[in-house]
PDB file as gemmi writes it, atoms N, CA and C in Angstrom:
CRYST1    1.000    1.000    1.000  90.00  90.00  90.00 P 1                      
ATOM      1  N   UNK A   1    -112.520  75.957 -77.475  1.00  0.00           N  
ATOM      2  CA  UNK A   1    -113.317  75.050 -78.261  1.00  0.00           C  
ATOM      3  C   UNK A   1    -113.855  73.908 -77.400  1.00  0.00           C  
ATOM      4  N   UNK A   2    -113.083  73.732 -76.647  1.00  0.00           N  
ATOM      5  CA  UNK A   2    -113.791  72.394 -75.297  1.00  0.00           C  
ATOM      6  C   UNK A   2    -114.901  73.147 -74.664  1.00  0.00           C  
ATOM      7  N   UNK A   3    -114.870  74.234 -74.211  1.00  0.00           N  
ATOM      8  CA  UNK A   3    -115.895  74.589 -73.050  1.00  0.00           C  
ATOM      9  C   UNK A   3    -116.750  74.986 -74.422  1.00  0.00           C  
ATOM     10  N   UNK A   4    -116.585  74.910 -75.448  1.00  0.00           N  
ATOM     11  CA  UNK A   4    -118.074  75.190 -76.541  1.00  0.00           C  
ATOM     12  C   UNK A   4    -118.791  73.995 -76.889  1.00  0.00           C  
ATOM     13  N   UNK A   5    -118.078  72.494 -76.845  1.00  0.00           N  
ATOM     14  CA  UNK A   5    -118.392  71.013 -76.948  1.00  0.00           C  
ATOM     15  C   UNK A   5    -118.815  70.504 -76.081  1.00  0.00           C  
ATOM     16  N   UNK A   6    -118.080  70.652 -74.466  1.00  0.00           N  
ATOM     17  CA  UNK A   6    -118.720  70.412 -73.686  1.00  0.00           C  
ATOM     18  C   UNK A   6    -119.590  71.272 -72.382  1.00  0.00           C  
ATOM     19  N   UNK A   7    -119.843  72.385 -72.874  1.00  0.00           N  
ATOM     20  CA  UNK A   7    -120.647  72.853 -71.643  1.00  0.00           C  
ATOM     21  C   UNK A   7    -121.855  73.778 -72.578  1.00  0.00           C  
ATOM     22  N   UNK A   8    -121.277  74.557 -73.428  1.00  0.00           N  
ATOM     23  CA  UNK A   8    -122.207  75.675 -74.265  1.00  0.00           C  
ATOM     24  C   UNK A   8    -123.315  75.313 -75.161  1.00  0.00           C  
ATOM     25  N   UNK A   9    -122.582  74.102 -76.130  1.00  0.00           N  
ATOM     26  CA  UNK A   9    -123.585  73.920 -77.095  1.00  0.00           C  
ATOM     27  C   UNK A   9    -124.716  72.834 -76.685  1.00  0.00           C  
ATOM     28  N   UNK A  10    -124.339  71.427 -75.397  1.00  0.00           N  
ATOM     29  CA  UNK A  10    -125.294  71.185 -74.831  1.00  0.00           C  
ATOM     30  C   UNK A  10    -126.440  71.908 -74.271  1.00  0.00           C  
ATOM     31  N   UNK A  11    -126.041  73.012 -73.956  1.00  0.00           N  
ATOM     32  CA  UNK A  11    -127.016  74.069 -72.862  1.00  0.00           C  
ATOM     33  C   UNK A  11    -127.550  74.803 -73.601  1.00  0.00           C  
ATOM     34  N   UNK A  12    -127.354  75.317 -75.100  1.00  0.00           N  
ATOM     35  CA  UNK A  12    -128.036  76.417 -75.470  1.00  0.00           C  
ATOM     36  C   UNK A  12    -129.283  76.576 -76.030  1.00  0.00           C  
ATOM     37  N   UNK A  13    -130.127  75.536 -75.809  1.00  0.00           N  
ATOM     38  CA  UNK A  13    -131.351  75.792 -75.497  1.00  0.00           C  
ATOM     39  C   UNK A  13    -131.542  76.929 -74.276  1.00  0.00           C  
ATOM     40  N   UNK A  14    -130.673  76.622 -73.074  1.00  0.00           N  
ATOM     41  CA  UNK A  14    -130.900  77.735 -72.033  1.00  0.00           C  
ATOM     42  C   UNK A  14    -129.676  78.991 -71.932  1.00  0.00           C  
ATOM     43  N   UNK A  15    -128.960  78.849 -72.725  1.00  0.00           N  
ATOM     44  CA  UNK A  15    -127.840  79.744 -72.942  1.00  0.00           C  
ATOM     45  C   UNK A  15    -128.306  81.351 -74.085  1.00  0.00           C  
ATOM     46  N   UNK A  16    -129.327  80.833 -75.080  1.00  0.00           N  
ATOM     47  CA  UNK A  16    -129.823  81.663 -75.694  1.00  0.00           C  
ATOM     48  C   UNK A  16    -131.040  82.364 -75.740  1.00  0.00           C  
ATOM     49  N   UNK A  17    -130.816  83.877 -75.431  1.00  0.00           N  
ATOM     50  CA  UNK A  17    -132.557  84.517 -75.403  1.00  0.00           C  
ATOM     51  C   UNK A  17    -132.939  84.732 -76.308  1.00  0.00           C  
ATOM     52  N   UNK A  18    -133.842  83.602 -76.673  1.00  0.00           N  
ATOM     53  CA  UNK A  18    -134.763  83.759 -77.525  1.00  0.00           C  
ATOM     54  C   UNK A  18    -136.035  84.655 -77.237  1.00  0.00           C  
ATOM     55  N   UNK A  19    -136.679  84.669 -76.058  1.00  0.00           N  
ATOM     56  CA  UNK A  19    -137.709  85.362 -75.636  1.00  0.00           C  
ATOM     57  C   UNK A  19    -137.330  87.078 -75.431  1.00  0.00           C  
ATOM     58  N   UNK A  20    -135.804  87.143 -74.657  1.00  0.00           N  
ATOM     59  CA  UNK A  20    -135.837  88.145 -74.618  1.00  0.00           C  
ATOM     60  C   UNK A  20    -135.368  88.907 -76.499  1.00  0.00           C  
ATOM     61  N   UNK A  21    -134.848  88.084 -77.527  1.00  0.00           N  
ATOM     62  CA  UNK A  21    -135.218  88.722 -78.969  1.00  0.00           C  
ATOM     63  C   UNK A  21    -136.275  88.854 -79.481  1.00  0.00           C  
ATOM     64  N   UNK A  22    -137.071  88.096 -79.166  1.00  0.00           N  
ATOM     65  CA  UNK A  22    -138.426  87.980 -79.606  1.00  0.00           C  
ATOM     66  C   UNK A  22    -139.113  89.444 -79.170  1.00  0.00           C  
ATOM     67  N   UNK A  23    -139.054  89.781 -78.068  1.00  0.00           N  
ATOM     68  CA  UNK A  23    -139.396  90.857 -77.545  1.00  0.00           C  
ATOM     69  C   UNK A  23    -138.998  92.429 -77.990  1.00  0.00           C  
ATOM     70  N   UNK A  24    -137.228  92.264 -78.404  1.00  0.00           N  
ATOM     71  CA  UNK A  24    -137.091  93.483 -78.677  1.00  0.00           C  
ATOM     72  C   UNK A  24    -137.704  93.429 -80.207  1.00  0.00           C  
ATOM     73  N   UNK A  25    -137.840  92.275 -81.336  1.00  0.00           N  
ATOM     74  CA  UNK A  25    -137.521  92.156 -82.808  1.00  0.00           C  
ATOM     75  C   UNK A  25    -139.379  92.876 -82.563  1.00  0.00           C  
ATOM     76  N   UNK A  26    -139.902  92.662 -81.542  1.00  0.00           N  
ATOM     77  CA  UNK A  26    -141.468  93.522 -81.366  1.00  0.00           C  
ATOM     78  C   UNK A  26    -141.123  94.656 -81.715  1.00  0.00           C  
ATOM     79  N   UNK A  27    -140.601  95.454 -81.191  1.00  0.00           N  
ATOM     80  CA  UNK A  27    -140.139  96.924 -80.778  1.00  0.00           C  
ATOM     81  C   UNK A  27    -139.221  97.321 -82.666  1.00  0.00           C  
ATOM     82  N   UNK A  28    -138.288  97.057 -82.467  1.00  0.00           N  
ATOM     83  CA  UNK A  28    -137.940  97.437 -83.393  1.00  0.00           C  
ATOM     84  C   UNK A  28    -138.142  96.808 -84.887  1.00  0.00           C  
ATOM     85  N   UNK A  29    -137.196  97.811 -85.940  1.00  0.00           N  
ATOM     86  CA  UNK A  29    -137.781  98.146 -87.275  1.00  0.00           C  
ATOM     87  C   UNK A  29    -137.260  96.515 -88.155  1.00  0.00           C  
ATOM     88  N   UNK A  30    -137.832  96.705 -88.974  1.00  0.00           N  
ATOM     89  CA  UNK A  30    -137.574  94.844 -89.767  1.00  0.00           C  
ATOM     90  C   UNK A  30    -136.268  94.906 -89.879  1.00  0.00           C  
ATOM     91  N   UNK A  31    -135.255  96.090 -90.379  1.00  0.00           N  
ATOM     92  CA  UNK A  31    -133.453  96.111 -90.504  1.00  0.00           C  
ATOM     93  C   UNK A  31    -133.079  95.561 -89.468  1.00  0.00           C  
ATOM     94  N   UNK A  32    -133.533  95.563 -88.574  1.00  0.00           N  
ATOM     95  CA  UNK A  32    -132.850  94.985 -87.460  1.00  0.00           C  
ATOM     96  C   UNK A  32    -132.543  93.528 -86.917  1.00  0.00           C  
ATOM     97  N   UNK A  33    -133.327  92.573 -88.091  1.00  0.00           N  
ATOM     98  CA  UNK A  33    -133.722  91.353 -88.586  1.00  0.00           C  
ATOM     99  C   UNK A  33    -132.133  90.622 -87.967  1.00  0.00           C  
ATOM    100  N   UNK A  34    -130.893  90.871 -88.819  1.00  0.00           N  
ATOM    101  CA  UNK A  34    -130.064  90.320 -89.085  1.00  0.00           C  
ATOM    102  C   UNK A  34    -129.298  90.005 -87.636  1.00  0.00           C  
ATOM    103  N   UNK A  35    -128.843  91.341 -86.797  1.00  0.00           N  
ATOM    104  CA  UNK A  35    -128.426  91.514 -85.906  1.00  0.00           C  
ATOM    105  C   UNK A  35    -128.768  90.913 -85.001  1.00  0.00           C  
ATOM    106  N   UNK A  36    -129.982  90.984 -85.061  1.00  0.00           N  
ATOM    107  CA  UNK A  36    -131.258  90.140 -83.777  1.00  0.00           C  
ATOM    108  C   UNK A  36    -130.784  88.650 -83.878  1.00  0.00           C  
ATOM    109  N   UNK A  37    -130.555  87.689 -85.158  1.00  0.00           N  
ATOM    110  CA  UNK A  37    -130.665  86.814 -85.043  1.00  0.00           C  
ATOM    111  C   UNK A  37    -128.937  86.697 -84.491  1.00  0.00           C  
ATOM    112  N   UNK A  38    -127.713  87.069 -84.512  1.00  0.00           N  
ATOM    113  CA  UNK A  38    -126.561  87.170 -84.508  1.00  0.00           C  
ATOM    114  C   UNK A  38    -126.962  86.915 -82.932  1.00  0.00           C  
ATOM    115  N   UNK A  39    -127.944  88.136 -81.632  1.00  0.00           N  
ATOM    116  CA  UNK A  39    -127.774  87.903 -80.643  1.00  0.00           C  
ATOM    117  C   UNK A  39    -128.633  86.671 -80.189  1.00  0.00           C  
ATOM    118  N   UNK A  40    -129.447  86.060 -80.971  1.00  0.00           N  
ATOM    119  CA  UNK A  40    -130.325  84.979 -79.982  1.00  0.00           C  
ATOM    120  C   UNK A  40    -129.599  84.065 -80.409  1.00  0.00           C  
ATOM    121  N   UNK A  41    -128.702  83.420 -80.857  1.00  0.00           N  
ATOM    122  CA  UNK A  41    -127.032  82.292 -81.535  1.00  0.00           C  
ATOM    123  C   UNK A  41    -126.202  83.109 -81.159  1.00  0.00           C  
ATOM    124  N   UNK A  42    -125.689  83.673 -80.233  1.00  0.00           N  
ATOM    125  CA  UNK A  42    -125.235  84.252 -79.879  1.00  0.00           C  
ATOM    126  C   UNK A  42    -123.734  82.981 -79.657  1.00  0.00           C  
ATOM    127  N   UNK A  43    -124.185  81.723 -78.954  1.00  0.00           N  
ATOM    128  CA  UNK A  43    -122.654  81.134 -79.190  1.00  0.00           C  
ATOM    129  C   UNK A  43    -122.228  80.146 -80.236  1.00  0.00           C  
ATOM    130  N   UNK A  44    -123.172  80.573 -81.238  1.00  0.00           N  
ATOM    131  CA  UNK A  44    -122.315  79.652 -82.909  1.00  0.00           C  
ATOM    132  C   UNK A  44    -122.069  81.163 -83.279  1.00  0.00           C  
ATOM    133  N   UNK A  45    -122.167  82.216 -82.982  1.00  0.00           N  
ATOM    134  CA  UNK A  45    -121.331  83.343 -83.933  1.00  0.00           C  
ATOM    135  C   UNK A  45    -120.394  83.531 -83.212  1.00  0.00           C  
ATOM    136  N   UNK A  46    -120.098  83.308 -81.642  1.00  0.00           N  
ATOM    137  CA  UNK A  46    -118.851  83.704 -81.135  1.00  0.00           C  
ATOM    138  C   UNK A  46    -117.983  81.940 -81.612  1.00  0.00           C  
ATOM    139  N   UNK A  47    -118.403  80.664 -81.564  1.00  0.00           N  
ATOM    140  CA  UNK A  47    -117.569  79.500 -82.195  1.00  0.00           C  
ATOM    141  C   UNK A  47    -117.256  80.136 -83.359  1.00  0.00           C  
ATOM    142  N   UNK A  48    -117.834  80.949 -84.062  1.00  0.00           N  
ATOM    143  CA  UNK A  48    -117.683  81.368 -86.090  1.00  0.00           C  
ATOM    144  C   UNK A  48    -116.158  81.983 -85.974  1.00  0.00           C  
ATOM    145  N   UNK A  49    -116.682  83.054 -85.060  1.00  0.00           N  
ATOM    146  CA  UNK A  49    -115.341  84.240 -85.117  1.00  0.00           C  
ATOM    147  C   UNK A  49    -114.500  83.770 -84.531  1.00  0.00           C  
ATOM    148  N   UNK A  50    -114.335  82.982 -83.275  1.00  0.00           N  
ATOM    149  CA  UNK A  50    -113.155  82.238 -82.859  1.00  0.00           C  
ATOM    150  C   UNK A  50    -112.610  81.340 -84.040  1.00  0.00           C  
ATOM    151  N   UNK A  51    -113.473  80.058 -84.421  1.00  0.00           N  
ATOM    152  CA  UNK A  51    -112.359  79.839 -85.376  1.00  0.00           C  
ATOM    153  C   UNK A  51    -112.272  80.351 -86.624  1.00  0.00           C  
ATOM    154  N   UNK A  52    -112.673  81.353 -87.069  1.00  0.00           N  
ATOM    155  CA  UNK A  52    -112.007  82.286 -87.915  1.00  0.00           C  
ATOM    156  C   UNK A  52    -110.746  82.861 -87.368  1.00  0.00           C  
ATOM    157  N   UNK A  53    -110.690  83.651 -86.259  1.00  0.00           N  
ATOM    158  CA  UNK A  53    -109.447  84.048 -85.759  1.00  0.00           C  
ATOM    159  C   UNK A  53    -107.807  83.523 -85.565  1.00  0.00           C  
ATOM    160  N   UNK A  54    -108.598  81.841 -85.541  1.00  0.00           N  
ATOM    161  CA  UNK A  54    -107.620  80.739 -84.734  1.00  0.00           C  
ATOM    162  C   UNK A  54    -106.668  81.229 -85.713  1.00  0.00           C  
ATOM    163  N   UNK A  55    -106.331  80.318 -87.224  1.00  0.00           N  
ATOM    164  CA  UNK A  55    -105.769  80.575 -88.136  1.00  0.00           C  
ATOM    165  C   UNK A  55    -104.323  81.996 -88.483  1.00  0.00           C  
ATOM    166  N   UNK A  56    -105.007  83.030 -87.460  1.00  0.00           N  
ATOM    167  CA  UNK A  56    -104.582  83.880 -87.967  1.00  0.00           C  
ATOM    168  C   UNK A  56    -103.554  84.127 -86.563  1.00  0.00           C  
ATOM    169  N   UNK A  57    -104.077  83.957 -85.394  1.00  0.00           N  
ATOM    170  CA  UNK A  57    -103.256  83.795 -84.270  1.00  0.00           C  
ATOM    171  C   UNK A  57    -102.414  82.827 -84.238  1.00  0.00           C  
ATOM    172  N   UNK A  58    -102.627  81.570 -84.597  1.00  0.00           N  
ATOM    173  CA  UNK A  58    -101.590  81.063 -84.825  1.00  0.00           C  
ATOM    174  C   UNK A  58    -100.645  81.065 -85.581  1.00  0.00           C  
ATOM    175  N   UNK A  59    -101.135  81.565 -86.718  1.00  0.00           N  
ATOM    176  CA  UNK A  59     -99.654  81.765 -88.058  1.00  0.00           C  
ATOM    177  C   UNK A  59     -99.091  83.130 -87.317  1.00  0.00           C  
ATOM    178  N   UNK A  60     -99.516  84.405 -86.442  1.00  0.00           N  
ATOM    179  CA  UNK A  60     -98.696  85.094 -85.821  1.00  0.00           C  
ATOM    180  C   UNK A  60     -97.946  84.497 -85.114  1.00  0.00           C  
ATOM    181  N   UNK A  61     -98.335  83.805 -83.991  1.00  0.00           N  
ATOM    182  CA  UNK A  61     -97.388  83.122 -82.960  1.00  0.00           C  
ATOM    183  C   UNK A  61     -96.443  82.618 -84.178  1.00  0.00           C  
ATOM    184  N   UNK A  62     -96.686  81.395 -84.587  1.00  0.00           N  
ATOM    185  CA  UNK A  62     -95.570  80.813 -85.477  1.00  0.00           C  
ATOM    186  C   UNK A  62     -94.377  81.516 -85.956  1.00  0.00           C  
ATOM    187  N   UNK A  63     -94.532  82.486 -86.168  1.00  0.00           N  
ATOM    188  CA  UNK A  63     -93.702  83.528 -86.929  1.00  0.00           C  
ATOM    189  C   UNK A  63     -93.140  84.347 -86.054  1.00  0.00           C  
ATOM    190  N   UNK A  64     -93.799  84.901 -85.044  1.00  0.00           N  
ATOM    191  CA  UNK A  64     -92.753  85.653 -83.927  1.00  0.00           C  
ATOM    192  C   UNK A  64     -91.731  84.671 -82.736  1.00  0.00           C  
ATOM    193  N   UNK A  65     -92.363  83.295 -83.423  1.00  0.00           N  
ATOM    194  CA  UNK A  65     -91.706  82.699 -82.307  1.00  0.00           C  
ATOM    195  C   UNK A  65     -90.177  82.296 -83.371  1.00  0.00           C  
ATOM    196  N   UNK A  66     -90.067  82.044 -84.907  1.00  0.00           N  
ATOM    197  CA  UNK A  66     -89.138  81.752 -85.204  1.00  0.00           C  
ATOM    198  C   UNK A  66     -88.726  83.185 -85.721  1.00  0.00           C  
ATOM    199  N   UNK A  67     -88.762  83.842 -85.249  1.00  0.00           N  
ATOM    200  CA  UNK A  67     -88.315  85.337 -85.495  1.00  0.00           C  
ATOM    201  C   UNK A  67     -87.394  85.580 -84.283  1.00  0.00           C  
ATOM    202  N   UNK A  68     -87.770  85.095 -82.984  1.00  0.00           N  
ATOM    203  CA  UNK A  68     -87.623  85.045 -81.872  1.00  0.00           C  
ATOM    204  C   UNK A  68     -85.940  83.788 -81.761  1.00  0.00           C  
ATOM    205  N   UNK A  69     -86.227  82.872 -82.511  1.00  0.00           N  
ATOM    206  CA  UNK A  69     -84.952  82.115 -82.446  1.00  0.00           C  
ATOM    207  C   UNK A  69     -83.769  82.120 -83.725  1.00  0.00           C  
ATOM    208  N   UNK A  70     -84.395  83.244 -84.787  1.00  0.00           N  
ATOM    209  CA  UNK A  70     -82.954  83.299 -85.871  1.00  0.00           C  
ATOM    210  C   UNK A  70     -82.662  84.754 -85.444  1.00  0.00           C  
ATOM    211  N   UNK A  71     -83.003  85.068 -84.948  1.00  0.00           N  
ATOM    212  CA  UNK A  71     -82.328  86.912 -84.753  1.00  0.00           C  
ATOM    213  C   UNK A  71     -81.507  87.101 -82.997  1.00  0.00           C  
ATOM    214  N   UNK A  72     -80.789  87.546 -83.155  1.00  0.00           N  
ATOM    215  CA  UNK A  72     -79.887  88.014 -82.154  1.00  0.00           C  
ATOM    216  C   UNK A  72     -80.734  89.420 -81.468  1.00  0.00           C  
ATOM    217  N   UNK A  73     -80.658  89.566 -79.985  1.00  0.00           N  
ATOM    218  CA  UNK A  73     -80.833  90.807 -79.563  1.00  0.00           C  
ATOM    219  C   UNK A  73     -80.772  91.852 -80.497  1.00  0.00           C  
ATOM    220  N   UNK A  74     -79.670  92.282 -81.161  1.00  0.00           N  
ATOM    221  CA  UNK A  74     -79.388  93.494 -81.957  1.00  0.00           C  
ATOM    222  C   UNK A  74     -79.197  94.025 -83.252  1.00  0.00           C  
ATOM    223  N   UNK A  75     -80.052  92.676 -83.479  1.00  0.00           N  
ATOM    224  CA  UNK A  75     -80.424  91.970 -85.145  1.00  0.00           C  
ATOM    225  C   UNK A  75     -82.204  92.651 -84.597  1.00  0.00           C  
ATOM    226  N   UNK A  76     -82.626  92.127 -83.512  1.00  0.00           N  
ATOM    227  CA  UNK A  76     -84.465  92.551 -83.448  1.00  0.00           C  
ATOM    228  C   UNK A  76     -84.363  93.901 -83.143  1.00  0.00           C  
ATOM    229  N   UNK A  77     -83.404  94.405 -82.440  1.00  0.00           N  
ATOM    230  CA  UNK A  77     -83.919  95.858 -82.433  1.00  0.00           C  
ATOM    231  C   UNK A  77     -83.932  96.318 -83.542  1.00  0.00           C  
ATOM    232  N   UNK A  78     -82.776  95.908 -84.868  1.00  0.00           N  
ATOM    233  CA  UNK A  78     -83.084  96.520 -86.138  1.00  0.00           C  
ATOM    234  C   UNK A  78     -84.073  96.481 -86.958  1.00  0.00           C  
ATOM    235  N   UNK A  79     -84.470  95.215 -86.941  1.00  0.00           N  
ATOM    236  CA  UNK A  79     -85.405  94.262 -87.545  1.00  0.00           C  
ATOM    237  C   UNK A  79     -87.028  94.184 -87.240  1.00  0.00           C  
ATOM    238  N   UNK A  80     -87.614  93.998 -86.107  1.00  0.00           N  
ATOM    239  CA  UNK A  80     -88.345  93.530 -85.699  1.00  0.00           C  
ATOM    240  C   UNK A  80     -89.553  95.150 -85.852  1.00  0.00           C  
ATOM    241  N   UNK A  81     -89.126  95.965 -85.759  1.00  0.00           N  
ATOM    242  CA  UNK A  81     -90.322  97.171 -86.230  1.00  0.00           C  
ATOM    243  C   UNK A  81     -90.395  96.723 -87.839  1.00  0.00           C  
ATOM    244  N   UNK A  82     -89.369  95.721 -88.816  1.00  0.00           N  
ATOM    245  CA  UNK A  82     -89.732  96.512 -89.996  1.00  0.00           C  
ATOM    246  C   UNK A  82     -90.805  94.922 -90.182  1.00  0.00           C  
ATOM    247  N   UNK A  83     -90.218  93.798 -88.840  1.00  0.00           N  
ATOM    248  CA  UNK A  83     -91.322  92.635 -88.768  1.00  0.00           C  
ATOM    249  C   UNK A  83     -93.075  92.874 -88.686  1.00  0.00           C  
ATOM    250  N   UNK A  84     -92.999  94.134 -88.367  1.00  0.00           N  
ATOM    251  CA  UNK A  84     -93.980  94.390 -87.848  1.00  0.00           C  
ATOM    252  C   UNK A  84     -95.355  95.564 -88.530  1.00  0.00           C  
ATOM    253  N   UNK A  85     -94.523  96.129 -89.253  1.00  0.00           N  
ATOM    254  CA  UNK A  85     -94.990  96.676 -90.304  1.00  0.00           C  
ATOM    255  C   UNK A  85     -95.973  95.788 -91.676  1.00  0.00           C  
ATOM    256  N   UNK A  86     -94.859  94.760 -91.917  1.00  0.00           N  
ATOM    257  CA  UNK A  86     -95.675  93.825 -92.681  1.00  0.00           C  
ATOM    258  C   UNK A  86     -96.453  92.711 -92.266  1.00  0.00           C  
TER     259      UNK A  86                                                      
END                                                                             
């Protein structure tokens, strides 16, 4: 999230091809509308999906890490496939 505050989103005037979308959205069919715009913002949809992801990586960590300090070695070998399942 730092190198998106300070280096990406200043720059993306020059970070994003616009010319080179412009060019293919020539070529191809109008469906292709949506996608096209996904690649010329190309880094507010990768900021989107990162912090969408965050949330979910962290409540994993959280949980394998106190999984990690109430179970004994031979408590996780029993345990930890059925952790993992759900």
């Amino acid at each position: 999230f730092g190198a998106f505050a300070l280096v990406i989103y200043p720059n993306n005037a020059w970070l994003h091809p616009h010319a080179f979308v412009d060019g293919i959205a020539a070529v191809l069919p109008a469906g292709f509308k949506a996608p096209l715009a996904i690649v010329r913002n190309w880094s507010f949809a990768m900021f989107y999906v990162l912090a969408e992801m965050w949330g979910s990586v962290v409540t994993s960590l959280l949980f394998w890490g106190f999984a990690n300090q109430v179970t004994t070695i031979d408590e996780a070998k029993k345990y930890y496939p059925l952790f993992g399942m759900g």
